[in-house]
C-alpha positions as CSV (number, residue, x, y, z in Angstrom):
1,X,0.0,0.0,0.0
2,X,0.9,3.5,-0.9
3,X,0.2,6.2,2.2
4,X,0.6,9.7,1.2
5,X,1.1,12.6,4.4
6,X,0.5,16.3,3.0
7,X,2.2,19.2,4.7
8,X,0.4,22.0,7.0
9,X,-0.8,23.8,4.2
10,X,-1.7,21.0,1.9
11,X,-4.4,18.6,1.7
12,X,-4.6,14.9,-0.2
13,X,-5.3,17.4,-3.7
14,X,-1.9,17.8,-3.4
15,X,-1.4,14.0,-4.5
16,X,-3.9,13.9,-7.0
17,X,-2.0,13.7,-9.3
18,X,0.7,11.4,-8.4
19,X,-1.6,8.7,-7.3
20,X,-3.7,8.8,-10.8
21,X,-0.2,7.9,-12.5
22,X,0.0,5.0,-9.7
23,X,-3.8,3.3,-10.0
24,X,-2.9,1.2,-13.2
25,X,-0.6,-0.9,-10.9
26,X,-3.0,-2.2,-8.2
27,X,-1.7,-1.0,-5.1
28,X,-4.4,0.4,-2.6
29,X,-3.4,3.9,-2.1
30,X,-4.4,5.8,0.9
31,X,-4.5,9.5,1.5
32,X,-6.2,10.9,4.8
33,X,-6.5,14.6,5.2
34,X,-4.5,15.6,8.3
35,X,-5.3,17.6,10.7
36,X,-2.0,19.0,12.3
37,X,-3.6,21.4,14.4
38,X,-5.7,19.5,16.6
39,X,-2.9,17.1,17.5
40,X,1.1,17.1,17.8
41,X,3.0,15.3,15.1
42,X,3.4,12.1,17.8
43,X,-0.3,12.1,18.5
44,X,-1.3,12.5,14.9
45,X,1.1,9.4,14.0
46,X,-0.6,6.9,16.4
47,X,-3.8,8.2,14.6
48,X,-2.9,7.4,11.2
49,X,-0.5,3.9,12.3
50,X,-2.8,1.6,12.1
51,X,-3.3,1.8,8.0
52,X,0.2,2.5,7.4
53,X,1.6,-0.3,9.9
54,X,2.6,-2.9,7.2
55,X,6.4,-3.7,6.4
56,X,5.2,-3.8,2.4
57,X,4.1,-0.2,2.6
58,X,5.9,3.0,1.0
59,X,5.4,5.8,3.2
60,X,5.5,9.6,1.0
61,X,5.5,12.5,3.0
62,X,5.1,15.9,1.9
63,X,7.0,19.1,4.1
64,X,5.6,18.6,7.2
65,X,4.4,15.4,6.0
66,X,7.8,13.9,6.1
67,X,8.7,14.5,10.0
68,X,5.4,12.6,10.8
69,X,6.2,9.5,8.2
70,X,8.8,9.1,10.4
71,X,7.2,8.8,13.8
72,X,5.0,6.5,12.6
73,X,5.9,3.2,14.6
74,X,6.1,1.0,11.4
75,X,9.4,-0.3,9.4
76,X,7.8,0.6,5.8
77,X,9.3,-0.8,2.9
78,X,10.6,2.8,2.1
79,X,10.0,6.0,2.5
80,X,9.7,9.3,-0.1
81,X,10.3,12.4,1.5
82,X,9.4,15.4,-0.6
83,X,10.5,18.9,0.1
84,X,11.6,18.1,3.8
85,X,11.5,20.4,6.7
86,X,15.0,21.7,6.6
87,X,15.4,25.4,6.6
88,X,12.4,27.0,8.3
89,X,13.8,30.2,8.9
90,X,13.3,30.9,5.1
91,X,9.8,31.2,3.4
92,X,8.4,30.5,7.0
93,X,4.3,30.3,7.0
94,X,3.0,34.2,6.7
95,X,1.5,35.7,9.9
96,X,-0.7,38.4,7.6
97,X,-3.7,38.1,5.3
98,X,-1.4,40.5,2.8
99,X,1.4,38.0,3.0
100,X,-1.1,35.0,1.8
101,X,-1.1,35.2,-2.1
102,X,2.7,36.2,-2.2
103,X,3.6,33.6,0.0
104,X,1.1,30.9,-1.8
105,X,2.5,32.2,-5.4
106,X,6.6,31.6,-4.3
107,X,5.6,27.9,-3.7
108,X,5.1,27.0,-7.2
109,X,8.0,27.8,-10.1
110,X,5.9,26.3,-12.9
111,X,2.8,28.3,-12.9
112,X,0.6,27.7,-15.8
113,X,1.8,24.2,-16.1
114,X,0.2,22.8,-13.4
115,X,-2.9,20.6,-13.3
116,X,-6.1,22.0,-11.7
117,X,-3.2,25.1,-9.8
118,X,-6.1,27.0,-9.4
119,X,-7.8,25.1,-7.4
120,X,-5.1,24.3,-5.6
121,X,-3.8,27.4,-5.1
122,X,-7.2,28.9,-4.0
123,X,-7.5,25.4,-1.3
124,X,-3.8,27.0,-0.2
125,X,-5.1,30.7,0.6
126,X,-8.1,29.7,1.8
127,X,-6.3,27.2,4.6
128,X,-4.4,30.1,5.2
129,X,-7.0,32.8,6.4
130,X,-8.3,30.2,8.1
131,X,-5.1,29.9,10.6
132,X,-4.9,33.3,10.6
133,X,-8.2,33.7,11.9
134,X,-7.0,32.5,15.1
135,X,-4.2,33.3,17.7
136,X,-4.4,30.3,18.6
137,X,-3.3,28.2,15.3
138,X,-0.7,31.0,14.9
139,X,0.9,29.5,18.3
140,X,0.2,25.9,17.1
141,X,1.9,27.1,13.5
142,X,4.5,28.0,15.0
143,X,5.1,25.4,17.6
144,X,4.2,22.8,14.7
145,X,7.3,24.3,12.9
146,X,9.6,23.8,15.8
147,X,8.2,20.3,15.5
148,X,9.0,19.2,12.3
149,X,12.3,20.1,12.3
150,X,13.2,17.6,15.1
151,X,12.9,15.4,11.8
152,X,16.8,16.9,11.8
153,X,18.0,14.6,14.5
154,X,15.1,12.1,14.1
155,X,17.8,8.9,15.4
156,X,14.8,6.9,12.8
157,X,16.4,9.3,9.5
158,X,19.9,7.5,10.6
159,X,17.9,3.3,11.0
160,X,16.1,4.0,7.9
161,X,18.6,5.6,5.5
162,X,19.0,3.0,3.4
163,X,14.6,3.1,2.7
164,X,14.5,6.7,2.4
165,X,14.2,8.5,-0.9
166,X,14.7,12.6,-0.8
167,X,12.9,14.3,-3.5
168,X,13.7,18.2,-3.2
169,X,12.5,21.0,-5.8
170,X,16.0,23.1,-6.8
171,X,14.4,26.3,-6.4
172,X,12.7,25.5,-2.9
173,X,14.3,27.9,-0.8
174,X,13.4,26.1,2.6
175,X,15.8,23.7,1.1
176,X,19.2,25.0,-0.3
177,X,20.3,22.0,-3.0
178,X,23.7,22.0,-1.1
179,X,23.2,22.6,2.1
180,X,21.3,19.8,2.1
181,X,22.9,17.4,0.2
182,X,26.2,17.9,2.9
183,X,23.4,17.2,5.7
184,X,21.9,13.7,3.9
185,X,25.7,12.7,3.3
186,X,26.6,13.3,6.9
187,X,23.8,12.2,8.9
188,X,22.2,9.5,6.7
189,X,24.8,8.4,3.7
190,X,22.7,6.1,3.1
191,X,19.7,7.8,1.6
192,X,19.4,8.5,-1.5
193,X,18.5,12.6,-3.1
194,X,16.7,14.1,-6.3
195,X,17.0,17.6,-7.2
196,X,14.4,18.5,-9.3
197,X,15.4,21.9,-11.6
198,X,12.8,24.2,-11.8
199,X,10.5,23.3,-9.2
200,X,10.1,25.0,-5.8
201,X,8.6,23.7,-2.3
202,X,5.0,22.0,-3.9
203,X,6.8,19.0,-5.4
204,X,3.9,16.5,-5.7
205,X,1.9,19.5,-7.6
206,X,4.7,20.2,-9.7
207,X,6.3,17.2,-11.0
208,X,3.9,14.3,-10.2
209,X,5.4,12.1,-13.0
210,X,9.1,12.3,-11.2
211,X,7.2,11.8,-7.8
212,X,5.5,8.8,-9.2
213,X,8.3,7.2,-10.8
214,X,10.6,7.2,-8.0
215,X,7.7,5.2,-6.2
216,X,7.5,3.2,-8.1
217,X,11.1,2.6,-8.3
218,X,11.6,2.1,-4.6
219,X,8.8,-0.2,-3.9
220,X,10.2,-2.4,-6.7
221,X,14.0,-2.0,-5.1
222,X,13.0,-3.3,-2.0
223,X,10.5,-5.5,-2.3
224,X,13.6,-7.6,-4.2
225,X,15.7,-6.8,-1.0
C-alpha cells in the first residue's frame, strides 16, 4: 500500500495527481487529510498507524508530512520524503492576510503548467485565512514548525537511511540544494536525493510524474531486498 502525508498547508489534492499515475498498478493507495492542528505530530502518528503499519508499505510525505512518516511506529518498505522540513527560517508560514497570495504564489515555479493550480492554489489561501483567523493556530503554527524540524535529529532518518528517498525542488528555498545534500551525506549516507530543476517547495503539484516514478522505483528496489 501506498500512504501519502500532505504538509500544513496541503491537503490529499496535493497528491492527486501522483496517485492517478499510480492506480494502473494495483496497489491500494491511501490519502487521509490531516489535521496537524488539533494534534502534535506524535499524536497524529498513532492516529494514522494503524493503515500504514505494514512492512510492504511506501510511506511519501510531503514538508511537514515527512517528520510525521517518520514517527509512525512502522518499518515501511521505504520511505519518499518530498521537500523536507529543513530550513524554516526561510519562506516561513506568513503571519498576515497581505502576505497569503505572495507567500502561496513563491511555492510553485511552474505556474501555468500545473494541473487543476487554481484550485489548488485557492485550497492553499483559503487554509491560510483560516489559521490566521485565530491566535491560537498562529501558536500551534508555529510550535508545529519547531516540531517538524526535530525530523533533523530524528535517530529513525539514521535506521532507515537505506529506505528513504529525498525528492527536493532546486528552487525550494526552505531547502538549499547543497546545504542539504552535505546534511543527507553526513547524517544519513545512506539515503538516497533528487534535485528536481525548476520546481520549488509543492513537489507532488509540480512534477507528479518524477514523484511517481521514484515510487514506483523504490517499492520495486525493495521488495527484491
Amino acid at each position: 500500500m501506498f500512504h501519502f502525508l500532505h504538509g500544513l498547508i496541503g491537503s490529499p489534492l496535493h497528491f492527486q495527481q501522483v496517485m492517478r499515475q499510480l492506480r494502473p498498478s494495483g496497489v491500494a493507495l491511501c490519502a487521509p487529510t490531516l489535521d496537524y492542528l488539533s494534534h502534535d505530530l506524535l499524536s497524529l502518528a498513532r492516529k494514522v498507524a494503524g493503515d500504514a503499519n505494514s512492512s510492504s508499505a511506501v510511506i511519501v510525505g510531503n514538508s511537514i508530512g515527512c517528520q510525521l512518516a517518520l514517527q509512525l511506529p512502522t518499518k515501511a518498505r521505504a520511505y519518499v520524503l518530498t521537500a523536507p522540513p529543513f530550513d524554516y527560517s526561510r519562506g516561513s508560514v506568513p503571519l498576515r492576510r497581505a502576505q497569503i497570495e505572495p507567500w502561496v504564489d513563491d511555492l510553485y515555479q511552474g505556474k501555468g503548467h500545473i494541473t487543476d493550480e487554481a484550485e489548488i492554489r485557492a485550497e492553499a489561501c483559503t487554509q491560510l485565512a483560516q489559521l490566521l483567523a485565530n491566535r491560537h493556530n498562529i501558536g500551534r503554527i508555529r510550535s508545529l514548525k519547531a516540531q517538524s524540524q526535530d525530523f533533523l535529529s530524528n535517530p529513525k532518518l539514521k535506521q532507515a537511511q537505506a529506505r528513504i528517498h529525498f525528492v527536493i525542488g532546486e528552487d525550494d528555498y526552505t531547502t538549499p540544494v547543497d546545504a542539504f545534500r552535505a546534511f543527507v551525506a553526513e547524517n544519513a549516507p545512506g539515503a538516497r536525493v533528487t534535485v528536481i530543476p525548476n520546481c520549488g517547495h509543492a513537489v507532488p503539484v509540480e512534477r507528479p510524474d518524477v514523484v511517481a516514478k521514484i515510487i514506483r522505483e523504490e517499492a520495486c528496489l525493495h521488495a527484491e531486498a
